[in-house]
C-alpha positions in Angstrom: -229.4 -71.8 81.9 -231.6 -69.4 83.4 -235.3 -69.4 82.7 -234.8 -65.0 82.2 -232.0 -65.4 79.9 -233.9 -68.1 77.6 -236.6 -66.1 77.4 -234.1 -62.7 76.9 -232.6 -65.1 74.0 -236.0 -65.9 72.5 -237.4 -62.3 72.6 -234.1 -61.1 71.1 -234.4 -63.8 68.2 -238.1 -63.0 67.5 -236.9 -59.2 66.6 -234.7 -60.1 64.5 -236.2 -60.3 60.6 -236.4 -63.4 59.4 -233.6 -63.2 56.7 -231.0 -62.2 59.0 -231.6 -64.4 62.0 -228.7 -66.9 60.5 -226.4 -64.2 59.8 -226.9 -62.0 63.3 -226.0 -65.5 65.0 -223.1 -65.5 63.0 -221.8 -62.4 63.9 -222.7 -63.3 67.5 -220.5 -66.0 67.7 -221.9 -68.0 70.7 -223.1 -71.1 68.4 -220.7 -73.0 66.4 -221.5 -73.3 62.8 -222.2 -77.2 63.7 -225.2 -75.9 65.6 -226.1 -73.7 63.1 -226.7 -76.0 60.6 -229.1 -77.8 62.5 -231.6 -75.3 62.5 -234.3 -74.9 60.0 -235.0 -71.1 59.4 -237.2 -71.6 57.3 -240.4 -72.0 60.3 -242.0 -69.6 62.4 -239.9 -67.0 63.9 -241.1 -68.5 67.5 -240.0 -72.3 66.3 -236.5 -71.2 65.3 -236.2 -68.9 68.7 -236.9 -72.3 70.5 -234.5 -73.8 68.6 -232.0 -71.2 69.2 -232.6 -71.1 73.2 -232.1 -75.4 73.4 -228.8 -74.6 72.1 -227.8 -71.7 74.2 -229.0 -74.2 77.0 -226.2 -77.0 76.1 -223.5 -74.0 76.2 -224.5 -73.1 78.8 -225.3 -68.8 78.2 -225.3 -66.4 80.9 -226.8 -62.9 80.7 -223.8 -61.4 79.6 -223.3 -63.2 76.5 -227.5 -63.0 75.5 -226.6 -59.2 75.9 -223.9 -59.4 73.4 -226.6 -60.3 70.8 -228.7 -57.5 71.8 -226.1 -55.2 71.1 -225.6 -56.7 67.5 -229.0 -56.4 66.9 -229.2 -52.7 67.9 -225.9 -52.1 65.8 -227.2 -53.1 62.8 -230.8 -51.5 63.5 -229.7 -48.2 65.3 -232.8 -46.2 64.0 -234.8 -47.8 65.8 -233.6 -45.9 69.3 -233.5 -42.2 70.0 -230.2 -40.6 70.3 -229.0 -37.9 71.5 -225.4 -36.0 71.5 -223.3 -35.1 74.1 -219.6 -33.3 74.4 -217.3 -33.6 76.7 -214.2 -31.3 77.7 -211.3 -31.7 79.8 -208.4 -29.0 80.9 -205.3 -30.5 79.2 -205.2 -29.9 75.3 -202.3 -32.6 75.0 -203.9 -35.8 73.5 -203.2 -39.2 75.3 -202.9 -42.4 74.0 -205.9 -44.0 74.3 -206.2 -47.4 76.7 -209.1 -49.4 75.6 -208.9 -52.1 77.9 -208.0 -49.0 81.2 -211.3 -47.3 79.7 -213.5 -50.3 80.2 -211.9 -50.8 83.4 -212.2 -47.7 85.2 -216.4 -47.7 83.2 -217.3 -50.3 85.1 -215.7 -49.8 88.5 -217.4 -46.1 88.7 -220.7 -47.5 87.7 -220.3 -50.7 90.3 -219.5 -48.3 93.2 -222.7 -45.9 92.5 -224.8 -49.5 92.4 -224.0 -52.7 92.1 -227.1 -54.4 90.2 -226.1 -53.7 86.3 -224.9 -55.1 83.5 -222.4 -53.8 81.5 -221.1 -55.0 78.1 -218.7 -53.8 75.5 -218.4 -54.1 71.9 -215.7 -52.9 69.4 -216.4 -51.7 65.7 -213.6 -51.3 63.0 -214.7 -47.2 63.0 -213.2 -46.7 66.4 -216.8 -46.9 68.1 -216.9 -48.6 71.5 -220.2 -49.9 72.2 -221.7 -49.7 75.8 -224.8 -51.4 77.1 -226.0 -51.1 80.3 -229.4 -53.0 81.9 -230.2 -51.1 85.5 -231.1 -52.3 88.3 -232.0 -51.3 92.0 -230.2 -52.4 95.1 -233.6 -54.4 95.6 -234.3 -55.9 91.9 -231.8 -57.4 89.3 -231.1 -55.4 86.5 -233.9 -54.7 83.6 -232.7 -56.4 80.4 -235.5 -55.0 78.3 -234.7 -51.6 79.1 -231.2 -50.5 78.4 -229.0 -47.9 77.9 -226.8 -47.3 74.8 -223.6 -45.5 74.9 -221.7 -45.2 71.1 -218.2 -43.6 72.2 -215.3 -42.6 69.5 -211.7 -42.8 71.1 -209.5 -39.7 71.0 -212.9 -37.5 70.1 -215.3 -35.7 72.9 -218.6 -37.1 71.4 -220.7 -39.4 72.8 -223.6 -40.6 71.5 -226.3 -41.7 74.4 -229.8 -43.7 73.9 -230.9 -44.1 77.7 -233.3 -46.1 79.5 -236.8 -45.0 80.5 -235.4 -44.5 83.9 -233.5 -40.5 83.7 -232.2 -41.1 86.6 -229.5 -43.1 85.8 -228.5 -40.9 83.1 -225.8 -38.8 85.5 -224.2 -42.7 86.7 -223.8 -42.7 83.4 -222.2 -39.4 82.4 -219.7 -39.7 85.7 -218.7 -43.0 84.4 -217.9 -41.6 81.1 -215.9 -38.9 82.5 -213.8 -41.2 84.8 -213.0 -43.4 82.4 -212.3 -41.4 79.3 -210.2 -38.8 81.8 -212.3 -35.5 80.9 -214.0 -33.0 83.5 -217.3 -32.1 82.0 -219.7 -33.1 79.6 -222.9 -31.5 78.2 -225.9 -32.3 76.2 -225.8 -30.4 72.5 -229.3 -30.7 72.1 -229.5 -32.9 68.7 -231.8 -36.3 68.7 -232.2 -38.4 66.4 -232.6 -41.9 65.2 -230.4 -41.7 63.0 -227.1 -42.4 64.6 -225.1 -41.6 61.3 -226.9 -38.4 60.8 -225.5 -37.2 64.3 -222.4 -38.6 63.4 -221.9 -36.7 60.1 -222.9 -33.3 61.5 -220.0 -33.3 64.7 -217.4 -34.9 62.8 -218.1 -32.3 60.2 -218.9 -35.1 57.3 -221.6 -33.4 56.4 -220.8 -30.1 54.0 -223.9 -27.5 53.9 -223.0 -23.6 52.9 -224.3 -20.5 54.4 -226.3 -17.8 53.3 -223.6 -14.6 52.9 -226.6 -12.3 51.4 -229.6 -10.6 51.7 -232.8 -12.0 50.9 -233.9 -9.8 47.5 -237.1 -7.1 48.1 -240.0 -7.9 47.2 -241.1 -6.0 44.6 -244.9 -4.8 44.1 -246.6 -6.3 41.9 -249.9 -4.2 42.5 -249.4 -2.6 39.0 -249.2 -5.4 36.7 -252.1 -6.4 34.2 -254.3 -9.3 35.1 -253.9 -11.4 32.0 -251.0 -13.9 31.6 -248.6 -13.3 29.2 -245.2 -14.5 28.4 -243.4 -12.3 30.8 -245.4 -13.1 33.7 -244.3 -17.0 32.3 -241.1 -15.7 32.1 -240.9 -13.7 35.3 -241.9 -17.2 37.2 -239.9 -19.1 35.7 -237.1 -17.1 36.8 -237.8 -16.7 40.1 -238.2 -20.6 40.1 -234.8 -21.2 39.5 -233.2 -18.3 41.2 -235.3 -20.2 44.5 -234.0 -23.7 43.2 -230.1 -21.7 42.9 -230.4 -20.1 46.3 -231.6 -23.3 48.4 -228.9 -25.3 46.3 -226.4 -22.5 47.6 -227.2 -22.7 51.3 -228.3 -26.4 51.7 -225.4 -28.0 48.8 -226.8 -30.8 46.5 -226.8 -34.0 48.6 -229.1 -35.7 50.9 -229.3 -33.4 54.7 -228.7 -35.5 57.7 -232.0 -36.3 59.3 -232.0 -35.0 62.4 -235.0 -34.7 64.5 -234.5 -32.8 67.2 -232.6 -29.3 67.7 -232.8 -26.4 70.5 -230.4 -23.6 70.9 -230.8 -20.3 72.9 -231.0 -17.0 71.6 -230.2 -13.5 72.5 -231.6 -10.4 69.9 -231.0 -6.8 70.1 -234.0 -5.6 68.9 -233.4 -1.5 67.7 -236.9 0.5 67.7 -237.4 4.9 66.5 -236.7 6.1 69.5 -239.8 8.2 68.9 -241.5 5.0 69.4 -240.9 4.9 73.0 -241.1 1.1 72.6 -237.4 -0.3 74.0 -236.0 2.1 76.3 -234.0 -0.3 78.3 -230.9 -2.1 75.8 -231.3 -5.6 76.8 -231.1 -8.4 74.4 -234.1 -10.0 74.2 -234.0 -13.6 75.0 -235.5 -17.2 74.1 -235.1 -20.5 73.6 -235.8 -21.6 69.8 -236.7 -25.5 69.6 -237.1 -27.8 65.9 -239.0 -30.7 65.9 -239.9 -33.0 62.7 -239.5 -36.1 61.1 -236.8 -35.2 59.2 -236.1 -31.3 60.1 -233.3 -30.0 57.6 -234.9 -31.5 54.9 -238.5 -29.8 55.6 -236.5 -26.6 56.0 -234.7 -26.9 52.8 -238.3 -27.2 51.3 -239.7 -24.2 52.3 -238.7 -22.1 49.9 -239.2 -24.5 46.9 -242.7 -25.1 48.2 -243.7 -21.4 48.3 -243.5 -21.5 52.1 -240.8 -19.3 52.9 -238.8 -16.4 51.1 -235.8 -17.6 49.5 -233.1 -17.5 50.7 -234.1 -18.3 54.4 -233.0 -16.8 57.4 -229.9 -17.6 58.7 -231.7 -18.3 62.1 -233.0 -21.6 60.5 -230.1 -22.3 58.5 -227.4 -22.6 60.7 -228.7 -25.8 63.2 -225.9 -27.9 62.2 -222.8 -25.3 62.6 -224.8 -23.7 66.4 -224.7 -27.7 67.3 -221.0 -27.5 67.4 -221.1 -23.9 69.2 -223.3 -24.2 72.3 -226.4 -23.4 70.2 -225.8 -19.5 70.8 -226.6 -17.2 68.6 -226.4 -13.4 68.5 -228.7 -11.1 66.4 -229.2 -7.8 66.3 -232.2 -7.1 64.5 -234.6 -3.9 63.6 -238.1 -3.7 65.7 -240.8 -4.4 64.8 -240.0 -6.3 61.5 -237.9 -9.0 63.2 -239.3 -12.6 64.2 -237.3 -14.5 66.1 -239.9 -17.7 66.5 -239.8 -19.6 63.9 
């Protein structure tokens, strides 16, 4: 065996938490039980990767099938990559059967023409997810194990779900290949990231159920008039407006858990209307810009605001309607009164 794929091997193991090193080689498959058995995983993580790599030496493993583990690993541990969503579209609106074995076939030839050092390995899971990693190399150096790309595809949908390498550049091999082999004609970035791959999952497929605001945020009222001492409808009075903040963010965001998403952008166009004794707009175009999210967990911290005190309740639709723009080119049309209106958020 290779002295780059024992040392791929023993990296691979050494990721792996120490509970789970026994089952992930299961899953693998490469190792009988027999050899299993021999191995005491109960030492150091680096003893048992040592231990692991002598038997991957008497069977002999090539790069391929070290790569197969990497891709259980990163399976089972998705979060720990960035992903990001893309959609493709194609002229026909008849579905086709879809050819697993014609997909992978036609994947690898287009990304072997463009450049012949990579790796490519496939992997099928029981939710109709195909599995594609890819290790790049240069026509000069062999392929970069350490660094690959992830594709997640669902047959007979247009998402793909794409955690690349460092290098970009590979990034339109990549989409070509895609298109070849799963016969459409374009494909686009939505502009959703996140680690967490079922997150993005639930908010394309439309598993994930969040309502809209259909009304107008209520006035606020003046307050300027009101006696400075508490008394029990002031207690009353905030107590109220508690829940009706509580009722309103339950409305809009439903009762369960938001997907976490990380990562949103979506371009948008406002008509702004002024007094025309203002002499402020005189020309009628829409006023344009590109709005981007970033945050740990972003739907969450926006179904917060209001709760917290941060926001007026209920929120503006601008901030509340991430998920549905992600499935509508991220588009959004306003027309709004000047100067009142705030598009940034």
């Amino acid at each position: 065996m290779d002295e780059t794929v024992a040392e791929y091997i023993r990296r691979t193991v050494l990721k792996i938490p120490r509970d789970e090193i026994k089952s992930m080689l299961q899953k693998w498959g490469f190792l009988s039980e027999a050899q299993l058995q021999t191995i005491n995983f109960h030492q150091i993580k680096d003893n048992v990767s040592q231990e692991v790599v002598h038997l991957c030496e008497e069977n002999s493993a090539n790069i391929k099938q070290a790569a197969v583990l990497d891709i259980i690993y990163n399976h089972i541990y998705a979060n720990k990559r960035m992903w990001s969503v893309y959609q493709m579209q194609k002229t026909g609106e008849e579905p086709e059967i879809f050819d697993l074995q014609a997909f992978k076939k036609k994947f690898k030839r287009r990304l072997l023409s463009a450049l012949e050092n990579v790796t490519i390995n496939f992997r099928e899971y029981e939710d109709n997810a195909i599995w594609i990693r890819v290790a790049w190399g240069t026509p000069y150096t062999k392929p970069n194990q350490y660094k690959p790309s992830y594709v997640v595809y669902h047959s007979q949908t247009p998402y793909v779900f794409i955690s690349a390498s460092v290098l970009k550049s590979n990034l339109p091999l990549l989409c070509q290949a895609l298109l070849v082999a799963s016969n459409y004609h374009d494909i686009r970035e939505m502009e959703l990231r996140s680690h967490s791959l079922t997150s993005l999952k639930d908010i394309v497929f439309k598993r994930y159920s969040q309502n809209f605001q259909t009304h107008c945020p209520r006035a606020i009222q003046d307050r300027s008039g009101e006696p400075e001492y508490v008394d029990v409808r002031i207690i009353q009075e905030n107590r109220s407006e508690k829940e009706r903040i509580q009722r309103v963010t339950r409305e809009i965001f439903g009762d369960g858990p938001q997907p976490q998403l990380e990562f949103a952008r979506y371009k948008l166009e406002t008509m702004f209307k002024s007094d025309p004794k203002m002499e402020v707009l005189d020309k009628k175009e829409p006023f344009r810009c590109l709005v981007k999210f970033s945050s740990p967990h972003l739907l969450e911290s926006l179904k917060s605001l209001a709760p917290a005190g941060m926001a007026d309740a209920p929120l503006s639709p601008l901030l509340t309607c991430i998920t549905q723009k992600a499935r509508n080119n991220f588009k959004i049309k306003e027309k709004s009164s000047f100067p009142e209106s705030c598009v940034s958020p």
